[in-house]
C-alpha positions as a Markdown table, in Angstrom:
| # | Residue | x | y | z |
|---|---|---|---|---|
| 1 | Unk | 79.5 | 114.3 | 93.4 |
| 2 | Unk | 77.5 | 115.4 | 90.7 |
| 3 | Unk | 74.1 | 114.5 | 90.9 |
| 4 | Unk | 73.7 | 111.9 | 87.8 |
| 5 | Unk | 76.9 | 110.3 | 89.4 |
| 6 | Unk | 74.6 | 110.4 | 92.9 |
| 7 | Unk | 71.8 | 108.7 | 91.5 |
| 8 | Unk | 73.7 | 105.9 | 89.1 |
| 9 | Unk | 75.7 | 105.1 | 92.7 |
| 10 | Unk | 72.4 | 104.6 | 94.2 |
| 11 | Unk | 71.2 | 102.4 | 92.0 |
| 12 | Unk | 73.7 | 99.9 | 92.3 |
| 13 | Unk | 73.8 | 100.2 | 95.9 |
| 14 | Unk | 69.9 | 99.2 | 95.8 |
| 15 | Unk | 70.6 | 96.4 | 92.9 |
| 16 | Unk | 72.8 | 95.0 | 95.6 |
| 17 | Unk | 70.8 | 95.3 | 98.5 |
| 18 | Unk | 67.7 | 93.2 | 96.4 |
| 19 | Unk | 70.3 | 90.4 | 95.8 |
| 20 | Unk | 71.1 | 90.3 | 99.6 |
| 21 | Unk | 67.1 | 90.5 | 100.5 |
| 22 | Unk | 66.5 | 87.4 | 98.0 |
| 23 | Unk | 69.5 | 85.5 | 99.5 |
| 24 | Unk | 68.7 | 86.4 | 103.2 |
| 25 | Unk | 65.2 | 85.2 | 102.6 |
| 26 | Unk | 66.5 | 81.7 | 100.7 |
| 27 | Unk | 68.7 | 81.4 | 104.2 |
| 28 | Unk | 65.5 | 81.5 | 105.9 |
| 29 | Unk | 63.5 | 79.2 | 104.0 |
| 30 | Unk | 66.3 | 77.1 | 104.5 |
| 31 | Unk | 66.6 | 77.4 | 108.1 |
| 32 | Unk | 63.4 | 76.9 | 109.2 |
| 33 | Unk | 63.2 | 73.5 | 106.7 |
| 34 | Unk | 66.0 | 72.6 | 108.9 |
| 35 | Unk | 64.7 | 73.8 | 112.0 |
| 36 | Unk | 61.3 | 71.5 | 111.3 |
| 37 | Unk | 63.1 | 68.7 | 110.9 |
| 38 | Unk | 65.2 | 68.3 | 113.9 |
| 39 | Unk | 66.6 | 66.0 | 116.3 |
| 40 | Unk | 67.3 | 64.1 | 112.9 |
| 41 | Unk | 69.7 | 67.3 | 111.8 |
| 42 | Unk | 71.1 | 70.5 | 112.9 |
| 43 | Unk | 70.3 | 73.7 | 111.6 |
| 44 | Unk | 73.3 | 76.0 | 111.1 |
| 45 | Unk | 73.2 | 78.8 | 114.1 |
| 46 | Unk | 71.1 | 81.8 | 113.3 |
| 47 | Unk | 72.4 | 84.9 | 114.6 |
| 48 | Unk | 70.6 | 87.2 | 117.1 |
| 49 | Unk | 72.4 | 89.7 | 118.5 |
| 50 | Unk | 71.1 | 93.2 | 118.0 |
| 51 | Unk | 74.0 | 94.9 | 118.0 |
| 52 | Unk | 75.6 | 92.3 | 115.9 |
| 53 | Unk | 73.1 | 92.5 | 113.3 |
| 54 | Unk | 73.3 | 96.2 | 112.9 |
| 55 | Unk | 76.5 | 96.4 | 112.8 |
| 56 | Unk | 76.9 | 93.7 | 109.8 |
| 57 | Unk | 74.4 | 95.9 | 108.1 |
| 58 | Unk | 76.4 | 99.1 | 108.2 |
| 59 | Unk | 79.3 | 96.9 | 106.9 |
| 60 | Unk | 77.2 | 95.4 | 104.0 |
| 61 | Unk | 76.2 | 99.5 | 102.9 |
| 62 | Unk | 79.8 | 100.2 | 103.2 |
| 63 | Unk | 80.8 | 97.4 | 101.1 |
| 64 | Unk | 78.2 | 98.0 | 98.1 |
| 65 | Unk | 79.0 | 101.6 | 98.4 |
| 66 | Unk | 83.0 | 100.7 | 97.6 |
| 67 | Unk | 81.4 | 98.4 | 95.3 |
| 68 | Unk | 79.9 | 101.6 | 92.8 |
| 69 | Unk | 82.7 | 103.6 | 93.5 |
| 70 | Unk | 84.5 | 100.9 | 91.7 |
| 71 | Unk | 82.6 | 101.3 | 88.8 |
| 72 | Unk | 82.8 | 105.0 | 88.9 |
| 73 | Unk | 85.7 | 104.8 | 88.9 |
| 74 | Unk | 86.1 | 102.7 | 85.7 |
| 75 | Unk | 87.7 | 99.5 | 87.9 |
| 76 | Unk | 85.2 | 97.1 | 86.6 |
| 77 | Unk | 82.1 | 97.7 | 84.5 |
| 78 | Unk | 78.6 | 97.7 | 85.8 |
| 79 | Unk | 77.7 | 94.8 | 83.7 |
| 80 | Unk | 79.2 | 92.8 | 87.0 |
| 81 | Unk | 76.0 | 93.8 | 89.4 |
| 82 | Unk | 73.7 | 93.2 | 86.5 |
| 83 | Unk | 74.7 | 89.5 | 86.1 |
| 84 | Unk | 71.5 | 87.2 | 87.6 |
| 85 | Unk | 70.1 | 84.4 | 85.8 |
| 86 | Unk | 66.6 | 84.3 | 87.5 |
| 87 | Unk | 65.3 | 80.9 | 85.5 |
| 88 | Unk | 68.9 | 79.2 | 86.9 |
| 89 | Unk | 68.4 | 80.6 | 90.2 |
| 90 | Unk | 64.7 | 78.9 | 90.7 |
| 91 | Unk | 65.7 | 75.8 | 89.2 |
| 92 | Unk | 68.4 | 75.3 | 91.4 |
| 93 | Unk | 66.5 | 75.9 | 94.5 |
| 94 | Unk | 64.7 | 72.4 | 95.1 |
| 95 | Unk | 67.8 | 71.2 | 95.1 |
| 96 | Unk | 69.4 | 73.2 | 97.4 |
| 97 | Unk | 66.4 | 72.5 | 99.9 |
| 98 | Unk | 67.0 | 69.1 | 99.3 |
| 99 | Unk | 71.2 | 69.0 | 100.2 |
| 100 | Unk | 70.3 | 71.4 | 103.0 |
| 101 | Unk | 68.7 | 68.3 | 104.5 |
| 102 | Unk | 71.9 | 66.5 | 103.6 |
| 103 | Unk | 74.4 | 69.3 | 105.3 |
| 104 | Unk | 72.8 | 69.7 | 108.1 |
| 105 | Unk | 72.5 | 65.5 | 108.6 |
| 106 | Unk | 76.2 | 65.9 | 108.3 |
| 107 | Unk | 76.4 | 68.9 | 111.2 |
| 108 | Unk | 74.6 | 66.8 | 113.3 |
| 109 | Unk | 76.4 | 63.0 | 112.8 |
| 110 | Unk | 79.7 | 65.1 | 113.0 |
| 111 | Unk | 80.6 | 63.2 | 109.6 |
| 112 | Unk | 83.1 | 65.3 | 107.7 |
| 113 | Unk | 84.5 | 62.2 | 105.2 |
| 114 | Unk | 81.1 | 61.3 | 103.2 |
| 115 | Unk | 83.2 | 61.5 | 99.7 |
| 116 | Unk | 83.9 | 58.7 | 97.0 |
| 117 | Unk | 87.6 | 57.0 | 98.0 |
| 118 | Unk | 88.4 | 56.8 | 94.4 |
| 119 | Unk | 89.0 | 61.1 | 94.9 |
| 120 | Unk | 92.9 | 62.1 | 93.5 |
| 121 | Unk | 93.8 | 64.6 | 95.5 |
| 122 | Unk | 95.6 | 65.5 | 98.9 |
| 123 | Unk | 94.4 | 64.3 | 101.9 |
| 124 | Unk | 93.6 | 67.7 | 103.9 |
| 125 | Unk | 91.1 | 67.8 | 100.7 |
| 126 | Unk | 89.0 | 64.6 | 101.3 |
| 127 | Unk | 86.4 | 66.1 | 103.5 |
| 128 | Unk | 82.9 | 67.9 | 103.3 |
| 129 | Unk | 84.3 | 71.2 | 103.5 |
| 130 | Unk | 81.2 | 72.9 | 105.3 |
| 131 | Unk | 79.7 | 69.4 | 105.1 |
| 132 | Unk | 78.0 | 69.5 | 102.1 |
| 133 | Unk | 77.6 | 67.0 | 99.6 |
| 134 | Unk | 80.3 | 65.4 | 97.7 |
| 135 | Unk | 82.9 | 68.3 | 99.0 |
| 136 | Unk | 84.7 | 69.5 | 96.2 |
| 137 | Unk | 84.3 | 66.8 | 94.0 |
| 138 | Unk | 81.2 | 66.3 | 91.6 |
| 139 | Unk | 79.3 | 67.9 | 89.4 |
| 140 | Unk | 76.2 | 68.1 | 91.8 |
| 141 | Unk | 78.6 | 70.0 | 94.1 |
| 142 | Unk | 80.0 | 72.1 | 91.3 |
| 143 | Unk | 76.4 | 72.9 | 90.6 |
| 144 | Unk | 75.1 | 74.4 | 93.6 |
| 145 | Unk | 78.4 | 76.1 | 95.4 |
| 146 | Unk | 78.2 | 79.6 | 94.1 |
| 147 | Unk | 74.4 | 79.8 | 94.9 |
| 148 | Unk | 75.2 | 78.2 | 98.2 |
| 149 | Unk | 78.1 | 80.3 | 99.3 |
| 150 | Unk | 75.6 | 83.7 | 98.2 |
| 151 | Unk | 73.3 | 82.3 | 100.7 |
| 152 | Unk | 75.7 | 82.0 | 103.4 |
| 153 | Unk | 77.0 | 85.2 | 103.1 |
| 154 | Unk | 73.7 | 87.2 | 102.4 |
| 155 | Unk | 74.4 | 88.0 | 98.8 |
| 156 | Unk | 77.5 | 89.7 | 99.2 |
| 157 | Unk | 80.3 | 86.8 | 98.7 |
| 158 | Unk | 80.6 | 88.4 | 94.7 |
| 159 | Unk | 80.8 | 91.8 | 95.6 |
| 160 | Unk | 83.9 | 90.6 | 98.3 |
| 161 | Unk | 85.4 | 88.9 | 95.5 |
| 162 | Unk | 85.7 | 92.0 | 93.2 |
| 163 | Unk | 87.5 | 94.5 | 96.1 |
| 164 | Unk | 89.9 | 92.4 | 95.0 |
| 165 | Unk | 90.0 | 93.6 | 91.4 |
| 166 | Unk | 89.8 | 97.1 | 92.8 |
| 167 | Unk | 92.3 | 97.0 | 95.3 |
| 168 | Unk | 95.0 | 95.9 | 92.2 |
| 169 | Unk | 93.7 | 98.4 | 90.0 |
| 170 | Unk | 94.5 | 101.2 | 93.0 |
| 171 | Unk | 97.7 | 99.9 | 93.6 |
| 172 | Unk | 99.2 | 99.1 | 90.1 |
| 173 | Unk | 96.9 | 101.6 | 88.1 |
| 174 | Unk | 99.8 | 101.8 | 85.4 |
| 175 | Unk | 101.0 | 98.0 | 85.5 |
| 176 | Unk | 100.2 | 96.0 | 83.0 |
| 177 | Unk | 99.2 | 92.0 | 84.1 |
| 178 | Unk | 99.9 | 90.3 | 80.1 |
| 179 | Unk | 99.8 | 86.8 | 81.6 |
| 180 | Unk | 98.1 | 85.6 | 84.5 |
| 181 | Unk | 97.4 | 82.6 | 86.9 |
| 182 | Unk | 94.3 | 82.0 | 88.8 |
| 183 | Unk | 94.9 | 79.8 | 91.6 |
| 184 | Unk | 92.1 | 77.4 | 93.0 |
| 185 | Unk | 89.6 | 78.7 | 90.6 |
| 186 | Unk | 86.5 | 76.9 | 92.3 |
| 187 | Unk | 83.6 | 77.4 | 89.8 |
| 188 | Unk | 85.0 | 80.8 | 88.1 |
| 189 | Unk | 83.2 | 82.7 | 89.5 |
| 190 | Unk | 85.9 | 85.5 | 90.1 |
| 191 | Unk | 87.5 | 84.4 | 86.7 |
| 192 | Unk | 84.6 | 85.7 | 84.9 |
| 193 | Unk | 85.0 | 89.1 | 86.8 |
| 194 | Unk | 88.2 | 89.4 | 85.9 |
| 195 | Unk | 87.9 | 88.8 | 82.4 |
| 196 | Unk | 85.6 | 91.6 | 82.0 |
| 197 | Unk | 88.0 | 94.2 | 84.3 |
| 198 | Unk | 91.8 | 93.9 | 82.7 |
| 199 | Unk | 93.5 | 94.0 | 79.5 |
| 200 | Unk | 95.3 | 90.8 | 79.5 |
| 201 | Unk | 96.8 | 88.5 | 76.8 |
| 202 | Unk | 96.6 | 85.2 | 78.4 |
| 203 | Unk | 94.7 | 84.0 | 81.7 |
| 204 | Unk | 95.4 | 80.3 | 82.7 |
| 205 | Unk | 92.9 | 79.5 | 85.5 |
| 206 | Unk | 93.3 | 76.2 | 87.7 |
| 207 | Unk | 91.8 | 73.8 | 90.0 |
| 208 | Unk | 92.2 | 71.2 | 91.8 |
| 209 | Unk | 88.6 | 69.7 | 91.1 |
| 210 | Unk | 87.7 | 68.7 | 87.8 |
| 211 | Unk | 84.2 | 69.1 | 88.1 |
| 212 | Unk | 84.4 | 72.7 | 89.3 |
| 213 | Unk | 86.7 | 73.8 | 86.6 |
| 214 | Unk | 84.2 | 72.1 | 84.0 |
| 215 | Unk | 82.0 | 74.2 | 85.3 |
| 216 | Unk | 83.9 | 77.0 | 84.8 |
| 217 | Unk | 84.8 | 76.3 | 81.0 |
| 218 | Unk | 81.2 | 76.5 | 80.5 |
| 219 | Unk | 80.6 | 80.1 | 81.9 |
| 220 | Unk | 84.0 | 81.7 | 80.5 |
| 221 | Unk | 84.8 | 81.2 | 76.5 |
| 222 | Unk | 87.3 | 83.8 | 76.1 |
| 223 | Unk | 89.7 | 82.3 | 73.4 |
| 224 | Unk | 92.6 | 84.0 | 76.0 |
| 225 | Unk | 91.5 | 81.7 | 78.5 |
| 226 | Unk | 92.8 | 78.5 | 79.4 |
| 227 | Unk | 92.2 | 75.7 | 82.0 |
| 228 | Unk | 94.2 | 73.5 | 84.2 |
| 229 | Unk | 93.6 | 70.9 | 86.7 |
| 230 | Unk | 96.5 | 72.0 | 89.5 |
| 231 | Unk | 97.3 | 71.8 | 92.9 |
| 232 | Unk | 98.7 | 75.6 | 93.9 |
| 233 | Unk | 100.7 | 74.3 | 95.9 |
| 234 | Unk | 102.2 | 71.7 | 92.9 |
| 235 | Unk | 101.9 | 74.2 | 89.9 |
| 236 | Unk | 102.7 | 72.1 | 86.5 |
| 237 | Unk | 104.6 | 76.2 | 85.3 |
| 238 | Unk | 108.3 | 76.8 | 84.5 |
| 239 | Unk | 109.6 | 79.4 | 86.4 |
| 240 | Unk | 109.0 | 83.6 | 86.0 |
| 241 | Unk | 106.4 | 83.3 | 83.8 |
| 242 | Unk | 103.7 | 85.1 | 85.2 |
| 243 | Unk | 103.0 | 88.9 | 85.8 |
| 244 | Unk | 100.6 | 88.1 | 88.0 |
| 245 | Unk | 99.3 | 85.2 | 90.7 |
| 246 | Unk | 96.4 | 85.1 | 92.1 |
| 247 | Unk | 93.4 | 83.5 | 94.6 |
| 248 | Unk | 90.3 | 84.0 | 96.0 |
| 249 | Unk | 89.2 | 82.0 | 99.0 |
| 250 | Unk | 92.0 | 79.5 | 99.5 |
| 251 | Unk | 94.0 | 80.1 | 102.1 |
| 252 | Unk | 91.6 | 79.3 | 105.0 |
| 253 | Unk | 90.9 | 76.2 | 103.2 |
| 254 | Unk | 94.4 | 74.8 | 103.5 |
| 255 | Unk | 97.2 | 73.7 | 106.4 |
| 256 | Unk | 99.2 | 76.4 | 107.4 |
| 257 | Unk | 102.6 | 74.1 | 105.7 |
| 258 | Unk | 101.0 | 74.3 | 102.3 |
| 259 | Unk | 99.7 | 78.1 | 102.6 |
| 260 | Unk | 103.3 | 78.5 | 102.6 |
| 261 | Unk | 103.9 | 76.1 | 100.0 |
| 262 | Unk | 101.3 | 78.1 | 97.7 |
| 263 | Unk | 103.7 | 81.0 | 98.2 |
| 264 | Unk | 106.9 | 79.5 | 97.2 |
| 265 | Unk | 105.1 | 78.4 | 93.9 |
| 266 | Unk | 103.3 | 81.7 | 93.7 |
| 267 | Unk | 107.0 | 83.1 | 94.0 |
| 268 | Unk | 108.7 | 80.7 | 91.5 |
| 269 | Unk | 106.1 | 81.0 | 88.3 |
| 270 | Unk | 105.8 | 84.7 | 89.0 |
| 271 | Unk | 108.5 | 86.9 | 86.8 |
| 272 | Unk | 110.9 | 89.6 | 88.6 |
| 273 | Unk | 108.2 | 92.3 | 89.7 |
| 274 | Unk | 105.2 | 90.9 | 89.2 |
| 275 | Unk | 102.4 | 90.5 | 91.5 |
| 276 | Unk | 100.9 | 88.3 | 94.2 |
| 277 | Unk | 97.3 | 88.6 | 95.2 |
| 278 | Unk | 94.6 | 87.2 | 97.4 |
| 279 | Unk | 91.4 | 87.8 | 98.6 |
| 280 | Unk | 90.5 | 85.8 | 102.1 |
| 281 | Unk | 88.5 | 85.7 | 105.2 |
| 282 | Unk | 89.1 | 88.5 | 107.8 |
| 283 | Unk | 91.2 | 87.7 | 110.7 |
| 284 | Unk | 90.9 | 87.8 | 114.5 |
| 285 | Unk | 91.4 | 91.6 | 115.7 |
| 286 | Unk | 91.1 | 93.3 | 112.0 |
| 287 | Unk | 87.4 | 93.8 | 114.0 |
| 288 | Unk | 87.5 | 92.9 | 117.3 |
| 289 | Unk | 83.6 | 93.5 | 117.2 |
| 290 | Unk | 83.6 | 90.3 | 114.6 |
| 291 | Unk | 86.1 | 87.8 | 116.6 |
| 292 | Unk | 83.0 | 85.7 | 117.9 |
| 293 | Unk | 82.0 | 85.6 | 114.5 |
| 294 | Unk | 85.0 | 84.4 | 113.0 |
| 295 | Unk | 85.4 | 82.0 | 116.4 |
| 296 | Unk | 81.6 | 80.4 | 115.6 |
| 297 | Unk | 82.2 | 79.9 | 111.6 |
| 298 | Unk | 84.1 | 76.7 | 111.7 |
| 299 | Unk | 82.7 | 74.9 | 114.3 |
| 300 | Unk | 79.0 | 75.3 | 111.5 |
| 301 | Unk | 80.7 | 75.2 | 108.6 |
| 302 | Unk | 83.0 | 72.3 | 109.1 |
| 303 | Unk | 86.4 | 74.8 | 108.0 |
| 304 | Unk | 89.3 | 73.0 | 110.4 |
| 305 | Unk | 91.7 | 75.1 | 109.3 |
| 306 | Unk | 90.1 | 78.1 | 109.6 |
| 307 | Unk | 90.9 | 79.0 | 113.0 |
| 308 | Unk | 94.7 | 78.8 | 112.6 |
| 309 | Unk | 94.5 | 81.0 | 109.4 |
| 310 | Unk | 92.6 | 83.8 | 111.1 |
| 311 | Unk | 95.7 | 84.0 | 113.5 |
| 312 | Unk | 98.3 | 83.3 | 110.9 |
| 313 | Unk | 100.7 | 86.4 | 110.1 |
| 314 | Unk | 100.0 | 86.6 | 105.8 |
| 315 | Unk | 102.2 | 89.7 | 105.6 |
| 316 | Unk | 105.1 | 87.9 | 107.8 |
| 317 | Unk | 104.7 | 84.8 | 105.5 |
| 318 | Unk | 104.9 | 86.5 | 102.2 |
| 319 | Unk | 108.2 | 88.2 | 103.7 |
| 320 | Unk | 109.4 | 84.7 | 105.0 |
| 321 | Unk | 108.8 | 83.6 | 100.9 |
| 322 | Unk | 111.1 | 86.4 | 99.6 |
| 323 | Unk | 108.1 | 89.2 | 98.2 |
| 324 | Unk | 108.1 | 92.8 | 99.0 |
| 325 | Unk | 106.1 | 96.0 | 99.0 |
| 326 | Unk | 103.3 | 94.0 | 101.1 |
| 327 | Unk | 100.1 | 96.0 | 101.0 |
| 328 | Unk | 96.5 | 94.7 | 102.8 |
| 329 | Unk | 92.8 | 96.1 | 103.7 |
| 330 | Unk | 89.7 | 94.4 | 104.2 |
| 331 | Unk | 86.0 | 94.5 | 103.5 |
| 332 | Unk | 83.0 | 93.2 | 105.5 |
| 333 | Unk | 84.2 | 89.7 | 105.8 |
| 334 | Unk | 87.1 | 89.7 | 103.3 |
| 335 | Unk | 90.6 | 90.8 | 103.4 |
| 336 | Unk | 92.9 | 91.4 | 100.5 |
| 337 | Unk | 96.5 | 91.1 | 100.0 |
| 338 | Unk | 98.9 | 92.2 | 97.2 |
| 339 | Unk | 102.6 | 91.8 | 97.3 |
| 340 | Unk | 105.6 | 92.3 | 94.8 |
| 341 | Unk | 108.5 | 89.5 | 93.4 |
């Protein structure tokens, strides 16, 4: 490696680690608010383990190393490890102490259904996924879940998102993706990254919540974007008409009947060789070192079906759904999937 190249990688490897020290230290601050405040609630579990801890932080390095090789390599442009609004970020954080009061109430009452009845949307999705306010399913919510999942994950949930943009880009470096589907867009936050990484004529990104893919509309204006409020498992699509499908964070979020579900829809809208992809949470034995970890998470987090998706075959599934030429690998806490129609 030249040594320009050597010193640009380095850069973004530290530009990364800054974001994780000023989310680590916001986990904290909100830990020990927590901490001062109990019997009333209960504080998430902080993690101690020495060995643990150092090897999560050889994991992290590897990940934000992969991270500006991606951008050395021309996968996605560096304006994606620039992007920090700092005035944003401050404003939001009195209310995120605030609904860290409110979480870890929930943790401790056990209450898991602390949502408006008058919510359209199926059942398994009524709940205070990781027991925060409102679930998935007002603006307030919408608001504060990007910054809040950051926090959870040290910094490094958007650099997990975006080995998914590199692993398509090493495996169909000559495939073109001219219309595409985002499924269970959230917030848009890996809509946004994708814009900026593929030459595309038309992205149609979906949601189940309303308020979350407002959100979104107001971070991505690309005239070749649309939006749509959709179940993935329900698409509102006519059949073969997308090159490529794909998710980031859904499946461990959903009942193992409608993971399958997703993929007969994925399968259906998708046109003869196009692509399936998805970026999820590792799975029991992909590092034995991290099955405590991944045991622990729901039982914090609220996630109750998490547990059966860690030890749910994906590559059997998307065979069972008729697609081929499966390919997977994974990344500190993420794993990633491709597969063709």
């Amino acid at each position: 490696m030249m040594n320009k190249e050597k010193v640009f990688l380095n850069s973004l490897v530290t530009l990364n680690f800054s974001k994780s020290f000023l989310y680590m230290s916001e986990y904290k601050m909100l830990y020990h608010l927590n901490r001062m405040m109990e019997p009333f609630v209960k504080a998430p579990k902080k993690e101690d383990d020495p060995a643990l801890i150092k090897l999560m932080r050889e994991k992290v390095l590897d990940l934000y190393l992969q991270d500006a090789n991606n951008v050395l390599k021309g996968y996605y442009p560096k304006d994606l490890l620039l992007k920090f609004d700092p005035k944003n970020h401050l404003l939001r954080l009195p209310k995120l102490l605030m609904d860290s009061v409110s979480i870890s109430r929930r943790r401790k009452t056990g209450k898991t259904k602390d949502l408006d009845a008058e919510i359209e949307a199926p059942d398994y999705l009524k709940r205070n996924y990781h027991f925060q306010t409102d679930g998935y399913f007002s603006d307030h919510s919408a608001s504060l879940y990007e910054h809040q999942v950051e926090i959870l994950f040290n910094g490094t949930a958007q650099a997990m998102r975006r080995m998914l943009i590199g692993h398509l880009k090493k495996r169909f470096p000559e495939k073109k993706f001219f219309k595409v589907l985002e499924v269970a867009a959230g917030t848009g936050a890996m809509s946004g990254d994708f814009v900026k990484s593929f030459d595309f004529n038309e992205l149609i990104i979906t949601d189940i919540s309303e308020q979350y893919l407002n959100l979104a509309k107001e971070k991505i204006t690309d005239s070749r974007v649309s939006f749509n409020v959709a179940c993935a498992e329900e698409l509102p699509f006519k059949d073969g008409q997308f090159d490529l499908v794909y998710s980031v964070f859904l499946f461990h979020e959903i009942p193992r009947q409608v993971r399958d579900e997703v993929f007969r829809e994925s399968f259906r809208v998708l046109k003869s060789g196009g692509v399936v992809a998805l970026c999820d949470s590792i799975q029991m034995d992909d590092d034995s070192r991290l099955n405590e970890v991944l045991d622990n998470f729901p039982r914090d987090y609220h996630e109750p079906f998490y547990r059966d998706y860690t030890k749910w075959d994906v590559s059997e599934a998307l065979a069972k759904n008729n697609f081929k030429d499966i390919s997977s690998e994974f990344h500190l806490l993420s794993k990633y999937f491709s597969a063709v129609k």
